[in-house]
C-alpha positions as CSV (number, residue, x, y, z in Angstrom):
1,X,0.0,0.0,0.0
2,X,1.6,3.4,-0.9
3,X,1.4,5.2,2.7
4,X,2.6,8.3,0.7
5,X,-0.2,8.9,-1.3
6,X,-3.1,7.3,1.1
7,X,-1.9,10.1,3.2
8,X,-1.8,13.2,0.8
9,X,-5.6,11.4,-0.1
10,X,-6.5,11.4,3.5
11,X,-5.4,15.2,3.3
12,X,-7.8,16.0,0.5
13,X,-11.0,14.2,2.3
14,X,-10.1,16.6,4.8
15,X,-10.3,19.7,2.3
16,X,-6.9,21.1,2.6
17,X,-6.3,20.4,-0.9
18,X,-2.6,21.2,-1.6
19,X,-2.5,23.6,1.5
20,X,0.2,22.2,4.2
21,X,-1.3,20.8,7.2
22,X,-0.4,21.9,10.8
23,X,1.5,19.3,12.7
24,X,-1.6,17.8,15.0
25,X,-3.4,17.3,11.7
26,X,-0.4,14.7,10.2
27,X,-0.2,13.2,13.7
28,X,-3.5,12.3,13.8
29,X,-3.9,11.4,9.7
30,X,-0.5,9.6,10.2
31,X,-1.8,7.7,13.2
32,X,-5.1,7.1,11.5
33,X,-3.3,5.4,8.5
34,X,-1.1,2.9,10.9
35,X,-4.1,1.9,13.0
36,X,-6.3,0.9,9.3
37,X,-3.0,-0.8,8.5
38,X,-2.8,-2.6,11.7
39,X,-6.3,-3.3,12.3
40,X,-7.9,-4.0,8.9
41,X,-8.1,-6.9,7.1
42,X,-9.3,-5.8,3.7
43,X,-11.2,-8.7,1.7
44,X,-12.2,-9.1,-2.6
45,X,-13.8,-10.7,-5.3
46,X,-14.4,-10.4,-8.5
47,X,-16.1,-12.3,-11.2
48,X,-15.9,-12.3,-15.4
49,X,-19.4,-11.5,-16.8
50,X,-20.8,-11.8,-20.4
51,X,-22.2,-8.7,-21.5
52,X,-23.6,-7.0,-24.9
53,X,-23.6,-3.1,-24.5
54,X,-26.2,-1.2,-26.4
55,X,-26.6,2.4,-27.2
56,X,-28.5,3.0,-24.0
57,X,-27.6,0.1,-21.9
58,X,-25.5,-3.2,-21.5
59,X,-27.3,-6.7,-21.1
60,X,-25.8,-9.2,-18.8
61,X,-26.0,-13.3,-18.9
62,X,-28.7,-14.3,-17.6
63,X,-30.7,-11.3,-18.5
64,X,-30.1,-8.4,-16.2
65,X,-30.0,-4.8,-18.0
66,X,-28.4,-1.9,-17.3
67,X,-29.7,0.9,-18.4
68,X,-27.0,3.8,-18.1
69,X,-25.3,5.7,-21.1
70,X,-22.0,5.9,-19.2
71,X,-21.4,2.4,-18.5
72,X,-23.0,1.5,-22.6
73,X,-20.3,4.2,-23.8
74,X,-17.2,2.8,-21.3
75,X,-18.1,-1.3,-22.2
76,X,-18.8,0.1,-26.0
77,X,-17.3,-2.8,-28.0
78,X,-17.0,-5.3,-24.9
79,X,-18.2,-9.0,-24.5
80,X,-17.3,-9.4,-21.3
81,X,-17.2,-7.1,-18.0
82,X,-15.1,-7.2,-14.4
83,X,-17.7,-7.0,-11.5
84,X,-15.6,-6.4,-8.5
85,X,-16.1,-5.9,-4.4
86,X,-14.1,-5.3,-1.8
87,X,-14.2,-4.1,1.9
88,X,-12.2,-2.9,4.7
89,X,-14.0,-5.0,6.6
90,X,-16.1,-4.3,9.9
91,X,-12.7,-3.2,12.0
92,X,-12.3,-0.1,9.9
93,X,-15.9,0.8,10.7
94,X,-15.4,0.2,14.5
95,X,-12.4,2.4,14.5
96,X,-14.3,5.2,13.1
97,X,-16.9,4.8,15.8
98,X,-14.6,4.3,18.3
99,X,-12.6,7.7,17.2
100,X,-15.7,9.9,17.1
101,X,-16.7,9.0,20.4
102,X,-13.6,9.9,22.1
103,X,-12.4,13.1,20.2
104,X,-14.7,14.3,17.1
105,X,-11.8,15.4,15.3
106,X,-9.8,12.6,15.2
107,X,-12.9,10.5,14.3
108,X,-12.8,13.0,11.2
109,X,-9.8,12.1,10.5
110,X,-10.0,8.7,10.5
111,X,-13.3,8.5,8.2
112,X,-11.3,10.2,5.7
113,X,-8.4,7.7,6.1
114,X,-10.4,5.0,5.5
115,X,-12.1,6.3,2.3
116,X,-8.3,7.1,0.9
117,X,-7.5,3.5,2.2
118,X,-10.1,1.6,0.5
119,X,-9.8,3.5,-2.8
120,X,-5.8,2.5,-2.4
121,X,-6.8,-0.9,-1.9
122,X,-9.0,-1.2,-5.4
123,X,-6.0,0.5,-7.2
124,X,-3.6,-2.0,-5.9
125,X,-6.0,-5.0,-6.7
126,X,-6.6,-3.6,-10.3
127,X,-2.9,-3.0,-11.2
128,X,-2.3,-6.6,-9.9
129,X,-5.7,-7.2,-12.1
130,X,-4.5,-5.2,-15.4
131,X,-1.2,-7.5,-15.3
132,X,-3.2,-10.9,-15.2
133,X,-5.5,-9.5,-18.0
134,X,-2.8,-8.1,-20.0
135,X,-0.7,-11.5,-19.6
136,X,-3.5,-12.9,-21.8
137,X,-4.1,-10.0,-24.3
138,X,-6.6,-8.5,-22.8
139,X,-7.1,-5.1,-21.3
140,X,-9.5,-3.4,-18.7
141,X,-10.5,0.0,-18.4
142,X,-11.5,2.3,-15.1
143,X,-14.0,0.8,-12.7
144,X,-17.0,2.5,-13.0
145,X,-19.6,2.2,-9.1
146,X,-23.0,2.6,-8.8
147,X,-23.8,5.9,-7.8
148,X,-21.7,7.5,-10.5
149,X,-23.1,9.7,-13.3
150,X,-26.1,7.9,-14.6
151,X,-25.4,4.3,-12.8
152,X,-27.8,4.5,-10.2
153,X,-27.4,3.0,-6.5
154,X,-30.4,0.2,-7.3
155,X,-28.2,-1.6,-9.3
156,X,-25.8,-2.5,-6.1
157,X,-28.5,-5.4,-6.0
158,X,-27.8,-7.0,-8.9
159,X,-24.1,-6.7,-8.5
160,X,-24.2,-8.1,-4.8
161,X,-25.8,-11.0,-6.5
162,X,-23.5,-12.0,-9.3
163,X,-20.6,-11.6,-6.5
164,X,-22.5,-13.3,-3.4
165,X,-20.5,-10.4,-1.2
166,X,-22.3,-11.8,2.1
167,X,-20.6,-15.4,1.4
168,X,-17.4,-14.2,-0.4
169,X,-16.5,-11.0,1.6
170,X,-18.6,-10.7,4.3
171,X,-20.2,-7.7,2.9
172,X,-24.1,-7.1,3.1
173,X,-26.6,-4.3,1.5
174,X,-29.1,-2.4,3.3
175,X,-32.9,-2.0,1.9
176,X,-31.3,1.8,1.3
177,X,-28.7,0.3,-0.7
178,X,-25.9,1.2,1.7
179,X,-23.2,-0.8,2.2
180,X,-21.6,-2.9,5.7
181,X,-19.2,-2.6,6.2
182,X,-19.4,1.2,5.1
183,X,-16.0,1.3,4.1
184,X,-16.6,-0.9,0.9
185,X,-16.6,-0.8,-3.1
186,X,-18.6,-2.4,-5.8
187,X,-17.8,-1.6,-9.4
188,X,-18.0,-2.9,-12.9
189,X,-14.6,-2.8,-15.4
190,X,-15.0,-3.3,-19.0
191,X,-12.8,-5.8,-20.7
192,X,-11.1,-5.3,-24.2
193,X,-13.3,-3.2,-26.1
194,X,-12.3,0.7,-26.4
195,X,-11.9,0.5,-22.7
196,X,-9.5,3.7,-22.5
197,X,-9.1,5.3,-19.7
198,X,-11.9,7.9,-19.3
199,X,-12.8,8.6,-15.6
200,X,-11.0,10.2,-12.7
201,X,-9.5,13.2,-11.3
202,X,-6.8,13.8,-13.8
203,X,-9.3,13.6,-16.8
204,X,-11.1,16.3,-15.3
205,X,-10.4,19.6,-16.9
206,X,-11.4,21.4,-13.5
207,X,-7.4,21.2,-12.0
208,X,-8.4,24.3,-9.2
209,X,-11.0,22.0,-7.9
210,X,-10.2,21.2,-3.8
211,X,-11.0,17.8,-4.0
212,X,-8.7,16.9,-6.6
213,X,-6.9,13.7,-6.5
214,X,-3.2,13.4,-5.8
215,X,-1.4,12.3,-9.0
């Protein structure tokens, strides 16, 4: 895991952006960071689906549709897709709680840490994941999670089930379609295809925005 950059992520949770944070900010993003890395125990899975994408939507084996114009554009020219999970587990979700209730800003802090450690965590397992594609000619593109553009939150459903998160990774949905542990991704990867990269921070022409990500 690159500490380094979970860190300067951490940092732009918090808002500072690229502003330099006092020193009781890094002690406590710094010791929010080694307690994730000591406590958590971060599960995944991931599973190879059919797909045809339309102009409008993508169809899935055994019959599922998508309708979303980002994810038909992104798995444009794609048979198959990457569905994909993973989770901090419930430990990173019990430090947060236990944080807030002893000192509001640290628990702050340590929310943030955990978002920037879980997105960390997907990199990691799709870099690992874009060399065992590539080693047999394949590519992937970005992951793409419910809730994004036009990919609405319902669809979390029918993702949990192609994945059985519960079983797999001990990961469960509310009727509100949130996730727990809260700490938690789901997401969809197109494979082959024109699957260029297309999403993310450094795509984004707005480079004064605060929330930027860290290169």
């Amino acid at each position: 895991m690159r500490t380094d950059l979970i860190r300067k992520e951490t940092l732009r949770y918090l808002g500072l952006g690229s502003a330099e944070p006092d020193e009781k900010t890094l002690e406590m993003v710094n010791m929010a960071i080694a307690l994730l890395s000591e406590r958590c125990r971060p599960k995944n899975t991931s599973r190879i689906v059919e797909i045809s994408a339309g102009t409008g939507d993508i169809r899935l084996e055994g019959g599922t549709v998508i309708y979303s114009e980002s994810i038909a554009r992104v798995m444009s020219g794609c048979s198959e897709m990457l569905v994909f999970g993973a989770t901090l587990g419930a430990e990173a979700d019990m430090l947060i709680k236990r944080s807030s209730a002893e000192n509001i800003a640290m628990g702050a802090v340590m929310q943030a840490a955990a978002a920037a450690y879980i997105e960390e965590y997907c990199d990691e397992l799709q870099s690992e994941l874009n060399e065992k594609f590539s080693a047999r000619g394949k590519s992937l593109g970005d992951r793409f999670s419910p809730g994004y553009g036009d990919f609405p939150l319902e669809y979390q459903r029918e993702l949990f089930a192609i994945l059985d998160c519960p079983r797999r990774i001990g990961l469960t949905l509310t009727d509100s379609f949130i996730m727990i542990p809260s700490k938690s991704v789901t997401a969809v990867i197109p494979i082959g295809g024109s699957c260029g990269r297309q999403l993310g921070c450094m795509y984004c022409e707005k480079t004064d925005c605060q929330y930027r990500r860290a290169e």
